[in-house]
C-alpha positions in Angstrom: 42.2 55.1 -23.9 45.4 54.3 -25.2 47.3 57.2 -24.2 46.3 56.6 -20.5 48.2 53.5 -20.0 51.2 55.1 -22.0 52.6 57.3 -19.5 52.4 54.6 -16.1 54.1 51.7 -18.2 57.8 51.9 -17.7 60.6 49.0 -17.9 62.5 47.5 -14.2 65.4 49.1 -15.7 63.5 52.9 -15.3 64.5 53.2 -19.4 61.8 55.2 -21.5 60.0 52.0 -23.4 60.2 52.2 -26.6 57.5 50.7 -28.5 54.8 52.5 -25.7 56.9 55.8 -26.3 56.7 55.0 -30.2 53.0 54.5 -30.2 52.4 58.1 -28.6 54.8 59.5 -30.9 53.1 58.0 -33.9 49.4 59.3 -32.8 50.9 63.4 -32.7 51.3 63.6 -37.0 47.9 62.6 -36.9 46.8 65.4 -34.3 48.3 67.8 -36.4 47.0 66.9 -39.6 44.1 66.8 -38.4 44.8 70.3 -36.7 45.7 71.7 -40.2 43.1 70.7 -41.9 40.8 72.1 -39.8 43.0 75.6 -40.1 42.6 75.3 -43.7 38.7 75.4 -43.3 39.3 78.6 -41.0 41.4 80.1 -43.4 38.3 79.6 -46.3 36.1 80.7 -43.4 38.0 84.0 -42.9 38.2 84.3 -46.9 34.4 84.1 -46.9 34.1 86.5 -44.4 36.1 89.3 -46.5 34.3 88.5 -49.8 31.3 89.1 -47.8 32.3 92.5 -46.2 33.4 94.0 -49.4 30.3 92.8 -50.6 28.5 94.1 -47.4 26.6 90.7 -47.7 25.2 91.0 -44.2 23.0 88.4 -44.8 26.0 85.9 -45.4 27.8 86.5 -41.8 25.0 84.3 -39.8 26.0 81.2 -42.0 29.6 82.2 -41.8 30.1 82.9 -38.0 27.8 79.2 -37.5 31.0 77.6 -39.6 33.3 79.5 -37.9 32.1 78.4 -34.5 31.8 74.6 -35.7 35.5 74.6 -36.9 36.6 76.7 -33.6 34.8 74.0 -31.6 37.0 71.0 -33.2 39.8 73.3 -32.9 39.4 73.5 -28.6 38.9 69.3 -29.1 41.9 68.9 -31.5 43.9 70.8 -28.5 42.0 68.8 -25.7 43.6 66.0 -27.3 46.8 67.1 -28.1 47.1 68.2 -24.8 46.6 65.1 -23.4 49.3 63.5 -25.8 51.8 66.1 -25.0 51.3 65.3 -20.8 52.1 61.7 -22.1 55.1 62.3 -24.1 56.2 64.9 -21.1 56.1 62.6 -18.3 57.9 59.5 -20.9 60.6 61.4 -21.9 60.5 63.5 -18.5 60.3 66.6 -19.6 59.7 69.1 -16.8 56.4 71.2 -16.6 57.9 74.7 -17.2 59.2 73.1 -20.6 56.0 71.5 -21.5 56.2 72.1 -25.7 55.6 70.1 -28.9 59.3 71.1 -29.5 60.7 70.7 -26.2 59.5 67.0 -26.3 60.2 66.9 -29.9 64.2 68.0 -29.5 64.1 65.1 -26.1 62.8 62.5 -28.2 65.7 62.9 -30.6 65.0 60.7 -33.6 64.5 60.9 -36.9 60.5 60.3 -36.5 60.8 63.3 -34.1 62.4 65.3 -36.4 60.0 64.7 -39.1 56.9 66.0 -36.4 59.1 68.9 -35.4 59.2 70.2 -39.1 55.3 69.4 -39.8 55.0 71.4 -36.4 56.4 74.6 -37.7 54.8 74.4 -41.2 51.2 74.1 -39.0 52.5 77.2 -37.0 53.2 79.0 -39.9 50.0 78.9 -41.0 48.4 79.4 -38.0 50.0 82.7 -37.9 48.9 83.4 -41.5 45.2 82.6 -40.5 45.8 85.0 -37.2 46.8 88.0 -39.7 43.9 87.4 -41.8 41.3 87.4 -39.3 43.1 91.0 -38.0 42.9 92.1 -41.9 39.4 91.2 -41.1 38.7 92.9 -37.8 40.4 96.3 -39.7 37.5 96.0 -42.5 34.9 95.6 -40.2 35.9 98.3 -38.1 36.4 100.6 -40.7 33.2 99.5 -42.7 31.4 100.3 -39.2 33.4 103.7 -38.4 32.1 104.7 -42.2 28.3 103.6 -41.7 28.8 105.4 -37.9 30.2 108.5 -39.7 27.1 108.6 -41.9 24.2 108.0 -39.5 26.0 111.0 -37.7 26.2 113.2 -40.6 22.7 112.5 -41.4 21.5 113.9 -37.5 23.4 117.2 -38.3 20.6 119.9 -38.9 21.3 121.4 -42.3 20.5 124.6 -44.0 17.4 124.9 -45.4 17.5 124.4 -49.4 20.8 121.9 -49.0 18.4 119.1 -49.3 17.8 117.0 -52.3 15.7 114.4 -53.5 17.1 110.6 -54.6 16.1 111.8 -57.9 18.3 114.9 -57.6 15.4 117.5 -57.3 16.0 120.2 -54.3 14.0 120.0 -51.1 12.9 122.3 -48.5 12.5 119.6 -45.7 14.5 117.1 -44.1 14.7 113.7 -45.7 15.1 110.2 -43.9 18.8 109.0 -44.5 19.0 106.1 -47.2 22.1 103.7 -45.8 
């Protein structure tokens, strides 16, 4: 692993090497493309999911929640890795544990590269925060989808006067009937 090496390799002189430093830099717009692609796929993900509850396409959400978990999964190994880089670039440009960040390291770097990364950063945490609203939008749907169906199972238990009843075809009954959800 490349990024093991990085981190233990420093000049005589106790100077940050360059090329090594350079190399770690270099992998971290690649992490985070990566990274927002695979938000991208969550954001469709979380678009499905809404067409679906509207829809109250139950039998969708299996197929939906197994693509959700895949891209969740590469997600937690996208951050393993990043991780990993960021401990790299934190111990290269010394950058103290409390202040362990992708911009902390990006504003000690202080180059133009750095600069770049540091804007692709908050584009990628931009949308991240777009795709956390949406899946709340979602949560609020199914919530209030299962608050209605809740509400009508209930209403259904409630004994009601005699006569009240009617058929599905509209014709009145004298008996109770089994609710149709």
């Amino acid at each position: 692993y490349l990024h093991e090496g990085i981190s233990s390799i420093w000049s005589m002189d106790g100077q940050v090497p360059t090329v090594n430093a350079s190399i770690s830099l270099a992998q971290l717009p690649h992490i985070l493309a990566r990274e927002s692609a695979h938000c991208d796929l969550l954001a469709q993900n979380i678009v499905q999911e809404r067409d679906a509850i509207k829809r109250m396409a139950l039998g969708e959400f299996l197929s939906i929640n197994q693509s959700r978990i895949s891209i969740l999964e590469s997600l937690h190994q996208l951050k393993d890795e990043l991780d990993l880089l960021l401990d790299d670039l934190a111990n290269t440009y010394q950058v103290p544990l409390s202040n362990r960040t992708v911009t902390e390291i990006l504003h000690r770097v202080q180059s133009a590269q750095a600069g770049v990364i540091l804007e692709r950063y908050e584009r990628l945490a931009e949308k991240i925060r777009a795709v956390k609203q949406d899946i709340a939008a979602n949560q609020v749907l199914i919530h209030s989808v299962q608050s209605f169906l809740f509400r009508a199972l209930e209403a259904h238990r409630q004994s009601l006067p005699d006569g009240d009843l009617y058929s599905e075809l509209g014709a009145r009954q004298q008996h109770h009937v089994p609710a149709a959800v």
